[in-house]
N, C-alpha and C positions, 0 to 999 in steps of 0.2 A: 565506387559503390554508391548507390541512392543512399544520398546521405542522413538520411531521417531528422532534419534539423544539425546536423553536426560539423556545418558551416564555420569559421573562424574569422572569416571578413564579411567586409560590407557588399554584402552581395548584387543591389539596388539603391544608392545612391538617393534615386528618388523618395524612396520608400522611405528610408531611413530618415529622408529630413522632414517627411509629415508626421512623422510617428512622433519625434523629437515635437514636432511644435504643436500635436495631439498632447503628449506626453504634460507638456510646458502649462498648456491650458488646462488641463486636468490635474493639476500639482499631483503629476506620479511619480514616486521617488522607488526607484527600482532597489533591495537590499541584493548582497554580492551571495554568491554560494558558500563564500567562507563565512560571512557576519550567518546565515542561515547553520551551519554547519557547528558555530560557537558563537552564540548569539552576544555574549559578553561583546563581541568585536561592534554589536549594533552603538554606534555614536550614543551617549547617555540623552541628549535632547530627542534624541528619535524615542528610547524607552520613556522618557520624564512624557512626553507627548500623545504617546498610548495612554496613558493613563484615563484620559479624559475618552477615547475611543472605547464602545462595546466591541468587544470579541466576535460576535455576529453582526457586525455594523460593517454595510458595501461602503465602507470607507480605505482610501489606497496602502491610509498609513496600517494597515491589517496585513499587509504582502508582510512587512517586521514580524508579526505570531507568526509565519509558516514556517515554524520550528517544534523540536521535542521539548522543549525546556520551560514551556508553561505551565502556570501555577496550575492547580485545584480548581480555582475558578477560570480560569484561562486570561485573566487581566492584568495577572504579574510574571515576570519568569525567575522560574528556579533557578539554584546551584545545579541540577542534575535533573536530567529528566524525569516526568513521572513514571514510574512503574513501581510492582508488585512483585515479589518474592512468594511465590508458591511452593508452601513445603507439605511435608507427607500427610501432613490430616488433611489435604486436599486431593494430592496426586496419589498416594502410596507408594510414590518411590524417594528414598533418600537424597536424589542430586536436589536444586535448588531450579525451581524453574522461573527464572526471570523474564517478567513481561513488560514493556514498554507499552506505553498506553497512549492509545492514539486518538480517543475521542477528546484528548489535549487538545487536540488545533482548532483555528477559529475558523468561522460560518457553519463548517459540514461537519465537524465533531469528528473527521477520521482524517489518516494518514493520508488521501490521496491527494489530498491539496495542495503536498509537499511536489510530487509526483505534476501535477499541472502546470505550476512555475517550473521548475525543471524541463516541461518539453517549451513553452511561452516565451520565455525571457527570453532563449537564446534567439530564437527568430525574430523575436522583437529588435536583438539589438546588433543584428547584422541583418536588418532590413529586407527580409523574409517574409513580415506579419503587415501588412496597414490597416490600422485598425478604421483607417477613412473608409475602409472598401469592404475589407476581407469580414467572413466570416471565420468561427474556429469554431470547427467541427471536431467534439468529445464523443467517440465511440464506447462503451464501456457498459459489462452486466451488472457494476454496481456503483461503488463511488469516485471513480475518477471524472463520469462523465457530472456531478456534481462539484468535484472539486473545479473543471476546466470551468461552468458557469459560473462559478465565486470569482476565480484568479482571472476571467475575463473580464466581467465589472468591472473589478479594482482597478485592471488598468484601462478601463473606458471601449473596451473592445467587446463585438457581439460574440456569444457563446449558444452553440446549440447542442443539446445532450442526445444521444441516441444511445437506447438504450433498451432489453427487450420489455414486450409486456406485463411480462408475468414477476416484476421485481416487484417488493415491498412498498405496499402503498405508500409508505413513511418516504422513501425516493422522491418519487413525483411529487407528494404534496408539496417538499422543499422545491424540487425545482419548477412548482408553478408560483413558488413565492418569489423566484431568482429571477426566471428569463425576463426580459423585455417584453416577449411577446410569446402565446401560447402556441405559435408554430414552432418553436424553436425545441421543445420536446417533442421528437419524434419513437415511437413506441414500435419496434420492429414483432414481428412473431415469434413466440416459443419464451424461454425462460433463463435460467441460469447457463444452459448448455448448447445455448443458439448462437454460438459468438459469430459462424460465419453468414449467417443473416443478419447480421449487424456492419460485416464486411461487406457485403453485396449491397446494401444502402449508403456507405460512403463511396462504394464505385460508383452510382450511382447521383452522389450530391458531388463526386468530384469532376462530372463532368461540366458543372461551372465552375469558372477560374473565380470566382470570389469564396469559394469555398477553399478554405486548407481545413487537412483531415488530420488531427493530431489523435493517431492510432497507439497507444500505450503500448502494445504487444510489440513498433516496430520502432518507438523511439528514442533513441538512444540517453538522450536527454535525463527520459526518466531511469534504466538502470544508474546512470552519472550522479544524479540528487540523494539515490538510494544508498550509493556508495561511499559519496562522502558526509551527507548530513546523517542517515540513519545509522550509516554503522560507526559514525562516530559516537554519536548518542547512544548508542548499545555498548559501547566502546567504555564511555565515561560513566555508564551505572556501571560494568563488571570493578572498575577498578575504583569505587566506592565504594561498592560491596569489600574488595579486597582491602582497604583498610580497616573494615571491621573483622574481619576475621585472614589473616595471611595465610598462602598458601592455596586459597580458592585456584580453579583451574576453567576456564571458559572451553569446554568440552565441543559444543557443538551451537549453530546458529538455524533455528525452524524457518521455517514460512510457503506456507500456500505457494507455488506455481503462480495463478494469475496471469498477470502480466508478468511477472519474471523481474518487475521492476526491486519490487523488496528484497530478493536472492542478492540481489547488488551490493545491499547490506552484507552479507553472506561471505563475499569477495572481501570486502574491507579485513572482515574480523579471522578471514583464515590468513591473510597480509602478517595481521597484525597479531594473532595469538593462535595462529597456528588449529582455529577452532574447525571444525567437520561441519558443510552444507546440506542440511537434510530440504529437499523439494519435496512438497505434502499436496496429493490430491484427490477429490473425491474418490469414495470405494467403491462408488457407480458409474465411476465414467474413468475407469482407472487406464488414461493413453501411456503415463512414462511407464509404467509396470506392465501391461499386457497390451498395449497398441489398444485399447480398447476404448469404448464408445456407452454413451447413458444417460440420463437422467439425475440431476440430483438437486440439492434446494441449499445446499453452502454457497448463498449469495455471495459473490465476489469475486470468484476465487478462478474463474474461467477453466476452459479446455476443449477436449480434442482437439487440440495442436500443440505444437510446441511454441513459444515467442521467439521471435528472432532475437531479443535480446536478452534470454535465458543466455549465460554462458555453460552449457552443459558437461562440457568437459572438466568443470572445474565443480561438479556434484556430485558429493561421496554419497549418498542414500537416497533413496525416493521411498516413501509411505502413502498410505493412503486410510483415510476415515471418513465413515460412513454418517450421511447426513441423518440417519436415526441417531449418532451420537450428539451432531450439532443440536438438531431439534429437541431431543429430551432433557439434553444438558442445559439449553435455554432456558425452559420451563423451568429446570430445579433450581437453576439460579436464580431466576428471578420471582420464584412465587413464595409467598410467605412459609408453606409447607415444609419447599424445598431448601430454603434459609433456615428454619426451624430442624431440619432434618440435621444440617451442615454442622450448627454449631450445637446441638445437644449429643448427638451419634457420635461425630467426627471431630467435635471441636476443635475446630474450624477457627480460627482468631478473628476477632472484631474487623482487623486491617484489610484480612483479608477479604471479610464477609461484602464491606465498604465495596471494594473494589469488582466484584460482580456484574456490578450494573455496566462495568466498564468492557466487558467482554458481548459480541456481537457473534455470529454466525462460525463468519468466518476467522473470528478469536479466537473460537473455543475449539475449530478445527487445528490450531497450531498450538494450542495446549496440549490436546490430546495426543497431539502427533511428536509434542515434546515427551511426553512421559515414555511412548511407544521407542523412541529413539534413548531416555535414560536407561529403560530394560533392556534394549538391544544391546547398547555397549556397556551395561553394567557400571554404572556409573552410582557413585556414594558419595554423601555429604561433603564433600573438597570439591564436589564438579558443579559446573554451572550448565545448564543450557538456555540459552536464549532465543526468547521470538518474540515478537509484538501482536497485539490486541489492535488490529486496523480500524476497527470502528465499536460504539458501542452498543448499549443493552435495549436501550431508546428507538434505533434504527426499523426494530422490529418486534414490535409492539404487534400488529395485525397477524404475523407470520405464526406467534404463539400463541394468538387466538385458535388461526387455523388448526395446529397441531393437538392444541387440548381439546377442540370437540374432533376429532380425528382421532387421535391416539387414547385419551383421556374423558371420554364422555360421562362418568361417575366423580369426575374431578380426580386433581392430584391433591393428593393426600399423603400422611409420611409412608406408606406402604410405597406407595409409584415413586417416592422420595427415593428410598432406598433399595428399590428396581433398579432404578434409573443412573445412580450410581454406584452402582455393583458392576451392573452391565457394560456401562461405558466410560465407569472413569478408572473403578478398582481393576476389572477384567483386558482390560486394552491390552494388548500383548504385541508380539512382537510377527505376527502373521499381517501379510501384506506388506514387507517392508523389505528393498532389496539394498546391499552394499554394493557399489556399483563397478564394475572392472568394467577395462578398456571397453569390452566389445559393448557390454551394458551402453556405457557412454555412446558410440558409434552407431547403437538402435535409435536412442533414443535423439541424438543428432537426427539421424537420420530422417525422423519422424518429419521433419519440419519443413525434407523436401518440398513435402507436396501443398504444403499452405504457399510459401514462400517463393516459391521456383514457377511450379504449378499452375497455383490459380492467382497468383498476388506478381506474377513477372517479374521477381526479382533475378540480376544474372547468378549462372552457376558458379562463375569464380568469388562473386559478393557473397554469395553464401557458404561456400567451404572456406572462406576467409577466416572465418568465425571460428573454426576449429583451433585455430593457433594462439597462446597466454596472451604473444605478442600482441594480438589485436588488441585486446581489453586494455591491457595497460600504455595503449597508446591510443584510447580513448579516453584514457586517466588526463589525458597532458591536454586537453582539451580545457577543464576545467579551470586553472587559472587565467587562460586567453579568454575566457570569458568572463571572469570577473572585471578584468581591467578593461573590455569592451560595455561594462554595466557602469565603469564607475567613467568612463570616458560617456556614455549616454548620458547618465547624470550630470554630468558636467556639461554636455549640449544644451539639455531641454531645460535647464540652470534652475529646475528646482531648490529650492533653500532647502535644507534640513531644518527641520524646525527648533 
């Protein structure tokens, strides 16, 4: 199979020993997938040594943050990750809706950063990547191709973002503060639903060999970082939770489509407690539910296709919410009104009021689509459902401009407050939302023919591959061959731990 980075030796010799003495000269201290995954494992002089590093600072020793377990401010880390516990004077439904909060991580405030080392490192350290020559090319409608220009500085490597035009100004400004150089954001046509005019421009820069295209939809890497850092970390809040109160039952695991990388989580937690993977996508461009096609403005969250590293056979629900809910539910969150609405109406607790700012677009699409999945399976205060908060409130700032003189021209006020949550937080049901049998799976399999086979030349036997448990979990065993390939690099390029 095109192995999407999923290499286990040293593929280039050459390659590998300029990276090493790139590496060396740049004191880049590579962390393993496991110290990522339980950051306790990071060596104590790596954390005593952070200290003195900001969190947004293009410094190497920051690859150590690319984890869930940092503080409030992101300059200490936790016993547990952060997140929020949303209960009924928010949702209206009984189970316990647990979010992981991903504007945690350092430079880009979201989850995808985690996701950019994960596809990076491994090529780096079987001699795939030189960063003397290569470029690394980040495809993406929202924050991965910002997370690949962070995690490529860090390790002294050039990073270029492609990414469409019509994304949040809040995007670009950051990555005209990142590149090297203002070629290196390249702005393709269309907007949240243009993914494969973003593919035709990496066919496009891959016809020079100093380009590598690290495509999130095809590599493997990142399902792999998802699986074992994120749903371990999803992992170790349920079972904090459950010492506070015994008996809690981790029901189900959310998350947006996308790249299919965060679903990886999804895999871990039904391993491991048996939980049910709901795939959430636009109500406008709804492909796993009706093969269908559209428009919509939940930055992030990608579509009309399928990912190659979706594993779809192993997805019990698909849902879908409407970018009127992301857009209004923004606004309420974040406008004085609508905070004012929350905790006098609904009150709403202070912790959780706090925590608002912490939910972004494509958050509030895997909230809603958690409550949409508590009503579905009827779930009560003992159940848990989990998803995470990819990025935060900050990202899009411009976007809620647009939508109040748009939608909101008279201002929001508590009236449009309590519209606004009626309609799309109290009223969410359980329309749109399919429990998936075999054949379900096999359409929706099937979807991905045509990206994949198609137009992207992948062979046909590499892609029915996919259909079998086997595969996945023999891309599981990948992951410690590559930790000891990180700690044997480290030991080349003889950086010191500090």
């Amino acid at each position: 199979m095109p192995t999407s980075g999923l290499e286990d030796h040293i593929v280039d010799r050459g390659v590998y020993d300029r990276t090493v003495q790139r590496f060396r000269q740049a004191q880049v201290l590579l962390p393993t997938f496991a110290e990522l995954a339980e950051p306790h494992r990071i060596p104590a002089t790596v954390r005593q040594a952070l200290g003195s590093v900001k969190p947004d600072e293009a410094h190497p020793l920051n690859l150590f943050r690319v984890h869930w377990y940092n503080s409030a401010d992101r300059g200490a880390q936790g016993p547990v990750p952060g997140h929020v516990v949303l209960g009924k004077e928010l949702t209206g439904v009984e189970a316990k809706i647990v979010v992981a909060l991903g504007n945690r991580f350092p430079m880009i405030r979201a989850h995808k950063v985690l996701a950019a080392y994960g596809c990076l490192a491994p090529r780096v350290v079987t001699g795939q990547f030189d960063p003397t020559s290569h470029r690394a090319i980040w495809p993406s409608t929202g924050n991965y191709c910002r997370g690949g220009v962070a995690i490529s500085r860090l390790m002294g490597c050039r990073g270029v973002a492609v990414l469409p035009e019509g994304m949040s100004r809040e995007r670009f400004a950051w990555l005209e503060d990142w590149v090297t150089d203002p070629a290196d954001v390249i702005a393709t046509p269309g907007s949240e639903s243009n993914v494969k005019e973003i593919y035709d421009k990496c066919a496009e820069l891959s016809q020079d060999p100093a380009n590598v295209i690290f495509n999130q939809f095809s590599e493997f890497g990142n399902y792999l970082v998802h699986y074992q850092c994120t749903g371990a970390a999803l992992g170790d809040v349920f079972e904090r939770l459950r010492e506070d109160q015994a008996g809690l039952c981790l029901r189900a695991f959310v998350s947006a489509s996308g790249s299919a990388g965060t679903l990886g989580a999804g895999d871990r937690l039904k391993d491991d407690y048996g939980a049910r993977i709901v795939a959430v996508e636009a109500l406008e461009c709804p492909t796993m539910l009706y093969n269908g096609f559209g428009e919509h403005n939940i930055q992030g969250i990608g579509d009309k296709h399928i990912p190659l590293i979706h594993n779809v056979y192993n997805t019990d629900l698909v849902t879908a919410v409407s970018d009127g809910a992301t857009d209004h539910l923004s606004v309420l969150f974040s406008s004085p009104a609508g905070r004012a609405y929350l905790a006098e109406r609904r009150h709403v607790p202070p912790s959780v009021l706090g925590a608002l700012s912490s939910f972004g677009l494509s958050s509030i699409c895997n909230i809603v689509a958690a409550v949409k999945t508590a009503k579905y399976l009827d779930l009560g205060p003992s159940d848990v459902v989990a998803t995470v908060a990819t990025d935060g409130a900050e990202m899009y700032g411009s976007e809620r401009t647009k939508i109040e003189a748009r939608d909101f021209p008279g201002g929001f006020d508590a009236v449009a407050a309590g519209e606004a949550f009626g309609r799309w937080m109290l009223a969410a049901g359980t329309d749109h939302l399919l429990e998936t049998t075999k054949r379900d799976r096999e359409r929706i399999f099937n979807l991905g023919y045509f990206t994949w086979v198609e137009q992207q030349g992948l062979s046909f036997d590499d892609f029915v591959a996919r259909r079998e448990a086997s595969f996945w979990s023999a891309l599981r065993e990948k992951l410690p061959v590559w930790d000891e390939m990180i700690k044997e690099f480290n030991s080349r390029s003889g950086v010191a731990v500090p």
